[in-house]
N, CA, C and O atoms as a DFTB+ gen file, in Angstrom:
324 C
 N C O
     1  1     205.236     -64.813      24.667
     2  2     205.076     -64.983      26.095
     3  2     206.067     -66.030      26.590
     4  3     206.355     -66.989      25.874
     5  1     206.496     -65.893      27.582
     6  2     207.482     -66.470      27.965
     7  2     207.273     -68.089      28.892
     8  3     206.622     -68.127      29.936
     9  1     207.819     -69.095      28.402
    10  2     207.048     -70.258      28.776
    11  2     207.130     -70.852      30.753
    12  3     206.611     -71.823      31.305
    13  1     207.962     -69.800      31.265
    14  2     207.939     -70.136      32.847
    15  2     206.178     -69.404      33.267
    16  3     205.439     -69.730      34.196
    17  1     206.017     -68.645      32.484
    18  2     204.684     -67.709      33.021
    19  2     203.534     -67.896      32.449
    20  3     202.450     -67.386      32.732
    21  1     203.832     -68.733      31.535
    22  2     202.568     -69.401      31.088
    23  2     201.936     -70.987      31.812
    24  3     200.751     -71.301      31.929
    25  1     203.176     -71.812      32.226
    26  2     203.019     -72.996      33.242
    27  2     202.062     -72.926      34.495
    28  3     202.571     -71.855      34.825
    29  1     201.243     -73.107      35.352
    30  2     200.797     -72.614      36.158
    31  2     201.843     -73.330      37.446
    32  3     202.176     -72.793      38.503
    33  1     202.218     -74.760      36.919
    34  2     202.814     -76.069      38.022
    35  2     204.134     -76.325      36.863
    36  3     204.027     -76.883      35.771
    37  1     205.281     -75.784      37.423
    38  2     206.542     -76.137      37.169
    39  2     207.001     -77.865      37.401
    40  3     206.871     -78.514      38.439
    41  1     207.446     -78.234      36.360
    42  2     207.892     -79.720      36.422
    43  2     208.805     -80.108      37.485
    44  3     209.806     -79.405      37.623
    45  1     208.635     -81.128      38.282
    46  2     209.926     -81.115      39.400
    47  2     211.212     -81.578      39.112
    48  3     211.177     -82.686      38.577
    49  1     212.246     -81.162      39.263
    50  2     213.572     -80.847      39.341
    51  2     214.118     -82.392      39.264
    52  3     215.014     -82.889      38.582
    53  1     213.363     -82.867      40.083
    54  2     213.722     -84.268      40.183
    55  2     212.938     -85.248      40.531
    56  3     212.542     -85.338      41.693
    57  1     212.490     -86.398      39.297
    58  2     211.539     -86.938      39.170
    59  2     210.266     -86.591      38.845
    60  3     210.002     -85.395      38.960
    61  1     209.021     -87.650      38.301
    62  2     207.923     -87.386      37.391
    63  2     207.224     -86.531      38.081
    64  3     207.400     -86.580      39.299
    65  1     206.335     -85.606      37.599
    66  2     205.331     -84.771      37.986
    67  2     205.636     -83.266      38.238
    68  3     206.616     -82.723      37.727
    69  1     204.682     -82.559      39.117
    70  2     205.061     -81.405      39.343
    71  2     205.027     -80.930      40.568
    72  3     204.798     -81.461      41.655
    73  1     205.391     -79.422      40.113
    74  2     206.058     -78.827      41.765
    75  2     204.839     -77.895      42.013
    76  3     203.829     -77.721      41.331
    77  1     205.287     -77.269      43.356
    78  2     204.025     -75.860      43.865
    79  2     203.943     -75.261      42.740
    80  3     204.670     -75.533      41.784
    81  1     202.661     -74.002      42.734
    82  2     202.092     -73.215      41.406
    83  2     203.603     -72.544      41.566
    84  3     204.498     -72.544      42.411
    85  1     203.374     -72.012      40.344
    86  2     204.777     -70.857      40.075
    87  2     203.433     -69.379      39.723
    88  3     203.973     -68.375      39.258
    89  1     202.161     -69.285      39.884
    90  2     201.535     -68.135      39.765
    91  2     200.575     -68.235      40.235
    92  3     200.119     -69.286      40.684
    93  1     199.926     -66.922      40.243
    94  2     198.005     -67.205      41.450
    95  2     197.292     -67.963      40.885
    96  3     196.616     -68.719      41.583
    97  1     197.189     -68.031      39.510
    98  2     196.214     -69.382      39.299
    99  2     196.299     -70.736      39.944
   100  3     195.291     -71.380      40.237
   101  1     197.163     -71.030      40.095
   102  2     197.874     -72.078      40.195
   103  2     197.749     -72.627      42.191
   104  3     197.604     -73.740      42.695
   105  1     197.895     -71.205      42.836
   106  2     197.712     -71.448      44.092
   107  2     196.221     -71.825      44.476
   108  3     195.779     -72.778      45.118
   109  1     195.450     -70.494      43.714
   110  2     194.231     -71.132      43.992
   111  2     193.602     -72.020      43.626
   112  3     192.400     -72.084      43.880
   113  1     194.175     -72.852      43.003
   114  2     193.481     -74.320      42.574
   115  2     194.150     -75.390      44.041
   116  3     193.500     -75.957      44.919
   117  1     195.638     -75.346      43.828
   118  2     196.180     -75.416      45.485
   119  2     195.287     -75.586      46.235
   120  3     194.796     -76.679      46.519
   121  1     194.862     -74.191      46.783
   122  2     194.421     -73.701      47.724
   123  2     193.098     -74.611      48.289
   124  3     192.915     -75.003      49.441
   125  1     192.254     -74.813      47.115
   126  2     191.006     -75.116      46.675
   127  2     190.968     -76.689      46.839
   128  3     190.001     -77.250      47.356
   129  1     192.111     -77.389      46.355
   130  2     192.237     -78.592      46.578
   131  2     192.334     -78.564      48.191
   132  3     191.476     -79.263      48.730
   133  1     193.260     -77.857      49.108
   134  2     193.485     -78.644      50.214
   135  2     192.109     -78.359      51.031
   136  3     191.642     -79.298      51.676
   137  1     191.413     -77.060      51.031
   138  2     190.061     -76.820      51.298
   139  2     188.779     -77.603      51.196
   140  3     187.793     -77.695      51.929
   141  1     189.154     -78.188      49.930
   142  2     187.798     -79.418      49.816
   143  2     188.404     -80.642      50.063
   144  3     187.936     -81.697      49.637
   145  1     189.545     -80.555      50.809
   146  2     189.838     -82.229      51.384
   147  2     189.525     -81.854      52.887
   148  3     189.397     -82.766      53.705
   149  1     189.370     -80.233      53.356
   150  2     189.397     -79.895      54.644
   151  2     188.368     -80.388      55.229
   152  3     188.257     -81.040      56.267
   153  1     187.215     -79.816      54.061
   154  2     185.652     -79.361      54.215
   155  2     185.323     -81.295      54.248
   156  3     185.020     -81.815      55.322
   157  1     185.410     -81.926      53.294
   158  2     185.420     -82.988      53.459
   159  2     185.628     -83.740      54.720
   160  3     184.913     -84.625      55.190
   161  1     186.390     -83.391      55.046
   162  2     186.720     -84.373      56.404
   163  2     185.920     -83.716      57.689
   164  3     185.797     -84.172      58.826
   165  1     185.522     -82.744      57.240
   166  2     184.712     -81.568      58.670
   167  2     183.758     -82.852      58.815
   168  3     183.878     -83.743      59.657
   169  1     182.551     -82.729      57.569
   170  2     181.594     -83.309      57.390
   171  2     181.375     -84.437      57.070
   172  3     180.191     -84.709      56.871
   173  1     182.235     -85.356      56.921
   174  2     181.978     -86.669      56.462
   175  2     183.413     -87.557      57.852
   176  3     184.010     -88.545      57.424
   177  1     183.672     -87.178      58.978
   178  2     184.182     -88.027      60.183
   179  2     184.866     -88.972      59.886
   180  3     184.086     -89.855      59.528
   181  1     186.077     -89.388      59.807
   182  2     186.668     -90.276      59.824
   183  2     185.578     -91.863      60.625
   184  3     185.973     -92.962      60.236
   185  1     184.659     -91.873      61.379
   186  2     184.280     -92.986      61.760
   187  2     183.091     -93.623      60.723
   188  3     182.657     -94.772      60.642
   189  1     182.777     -92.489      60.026
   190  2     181.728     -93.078      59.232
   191  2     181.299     -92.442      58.202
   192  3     181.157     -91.219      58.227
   193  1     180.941     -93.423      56.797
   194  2     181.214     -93.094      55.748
   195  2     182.425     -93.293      54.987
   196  3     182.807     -92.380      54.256
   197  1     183.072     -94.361      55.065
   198  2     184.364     -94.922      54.321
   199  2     184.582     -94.193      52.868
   200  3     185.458     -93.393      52.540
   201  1     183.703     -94.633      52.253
   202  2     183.014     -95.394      50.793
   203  2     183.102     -93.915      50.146
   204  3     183.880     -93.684      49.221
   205  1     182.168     -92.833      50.747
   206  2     181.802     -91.576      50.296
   207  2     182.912     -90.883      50.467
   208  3     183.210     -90.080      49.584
   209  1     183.809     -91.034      51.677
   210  2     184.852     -89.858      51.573
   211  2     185.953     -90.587      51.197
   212  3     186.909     -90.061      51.766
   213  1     186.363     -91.615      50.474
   214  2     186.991     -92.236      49.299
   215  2     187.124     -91.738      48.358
   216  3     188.102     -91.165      47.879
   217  1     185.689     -91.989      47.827
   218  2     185.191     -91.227      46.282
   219  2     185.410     -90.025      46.421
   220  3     185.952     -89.659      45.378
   221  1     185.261     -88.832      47.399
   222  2     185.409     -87.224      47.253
   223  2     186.623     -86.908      47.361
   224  3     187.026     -85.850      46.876
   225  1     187.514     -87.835      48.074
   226  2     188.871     -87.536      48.137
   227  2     189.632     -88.230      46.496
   228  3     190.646     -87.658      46.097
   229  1     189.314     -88.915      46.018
   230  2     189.807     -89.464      45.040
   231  2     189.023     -88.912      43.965
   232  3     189.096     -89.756      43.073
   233  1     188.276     -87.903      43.546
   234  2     187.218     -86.958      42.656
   235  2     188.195     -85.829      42.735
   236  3     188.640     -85.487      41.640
   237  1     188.666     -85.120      43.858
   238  2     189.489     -84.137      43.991
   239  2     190.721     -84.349      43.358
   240  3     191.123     -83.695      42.396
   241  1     191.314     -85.265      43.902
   242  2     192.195     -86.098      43.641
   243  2     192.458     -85.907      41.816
   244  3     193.376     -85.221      41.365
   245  1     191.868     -86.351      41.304
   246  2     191.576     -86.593      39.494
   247  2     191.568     -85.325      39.259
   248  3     192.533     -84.812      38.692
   249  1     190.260     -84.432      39.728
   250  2     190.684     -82.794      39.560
   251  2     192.025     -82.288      39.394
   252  3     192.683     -82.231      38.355
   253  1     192.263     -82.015      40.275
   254  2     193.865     -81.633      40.914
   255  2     194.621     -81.738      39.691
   256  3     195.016     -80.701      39.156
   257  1     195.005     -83.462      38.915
   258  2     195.936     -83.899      38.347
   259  2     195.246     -83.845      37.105
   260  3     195.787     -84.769      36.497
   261  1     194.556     -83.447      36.480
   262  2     193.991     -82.849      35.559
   263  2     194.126     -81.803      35.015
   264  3     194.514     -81.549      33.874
   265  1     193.692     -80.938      36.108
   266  2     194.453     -79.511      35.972
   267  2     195.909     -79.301      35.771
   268  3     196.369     -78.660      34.826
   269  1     196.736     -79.967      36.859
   270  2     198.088     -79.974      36.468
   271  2     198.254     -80.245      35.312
   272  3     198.961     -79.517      34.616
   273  1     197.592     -81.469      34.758
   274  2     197.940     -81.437      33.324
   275  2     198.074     -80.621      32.548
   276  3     199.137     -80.665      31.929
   277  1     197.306     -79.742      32.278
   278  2     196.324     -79.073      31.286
   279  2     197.449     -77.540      31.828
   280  3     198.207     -76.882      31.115
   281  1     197.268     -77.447      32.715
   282  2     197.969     -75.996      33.375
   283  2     199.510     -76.030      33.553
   284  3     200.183     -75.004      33.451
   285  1     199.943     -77.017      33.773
   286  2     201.587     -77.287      34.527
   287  2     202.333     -77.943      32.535
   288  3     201.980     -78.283      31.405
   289  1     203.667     -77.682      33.551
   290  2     204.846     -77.881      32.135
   291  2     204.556     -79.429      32.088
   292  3     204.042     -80.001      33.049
   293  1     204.906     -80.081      30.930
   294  2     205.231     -81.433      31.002
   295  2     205.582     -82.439      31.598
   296  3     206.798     -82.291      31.719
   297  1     205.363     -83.177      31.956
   298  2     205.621     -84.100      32.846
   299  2     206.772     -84.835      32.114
   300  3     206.903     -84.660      30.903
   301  1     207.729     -85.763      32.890
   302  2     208.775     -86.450      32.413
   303  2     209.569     -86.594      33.607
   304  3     209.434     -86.024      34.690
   305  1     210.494     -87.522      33.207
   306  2     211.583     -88.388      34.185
   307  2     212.561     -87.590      33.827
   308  3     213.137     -87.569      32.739
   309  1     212.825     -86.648      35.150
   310  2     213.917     -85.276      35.376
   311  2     214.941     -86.243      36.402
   312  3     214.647     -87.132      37.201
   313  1     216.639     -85.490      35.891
   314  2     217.399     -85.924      36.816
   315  2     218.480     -84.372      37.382
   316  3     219.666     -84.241      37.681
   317  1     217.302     -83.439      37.302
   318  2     217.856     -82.624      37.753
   319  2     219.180     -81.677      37.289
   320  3     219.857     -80.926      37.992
   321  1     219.295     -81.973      35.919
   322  2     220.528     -81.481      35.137
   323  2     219.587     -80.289      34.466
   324  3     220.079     -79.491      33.668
């Protein structure tokens, strides 16, 4: 199997971390992340509740980069060559 199609999150081109999904798995975790930062903010108001929508945004947050881990190419200090 070929290792671009097995990555779900392609390493970025330039500098640490990664880029958009390169396949549907990959979007819908995307997808899913920006949705429960949406849903989050519907229900928990910027005026109140600091504390709680901290923690749910920073829970997602860990998700997210977890998955990338586990799903996306390697991480490393790219200079784009």
């Amino acid at each position: 199997m070929d290792n671009q199609k097995r990555y779900w999150f392609p390493a970025k081109k330039y500098g640490w971390g990664w880029s958009f999904p390169r396949c549907w798995q990959g979007w819908v975790v995307f997808v899913a992340y920006a949705a429960s930062l949406l849903l989050l903010n519907h229900f928990l108001p910027l005026a109140s509740e600091h504390a709680t929508r901290l923690a749910g945004t920073g829970i997602f947050t860990i998700a997210l980069l977890a998955i990338c881990w586990l799903k996306g190419e390697p991480p490393g200090s790219r200079s784009g060559q």
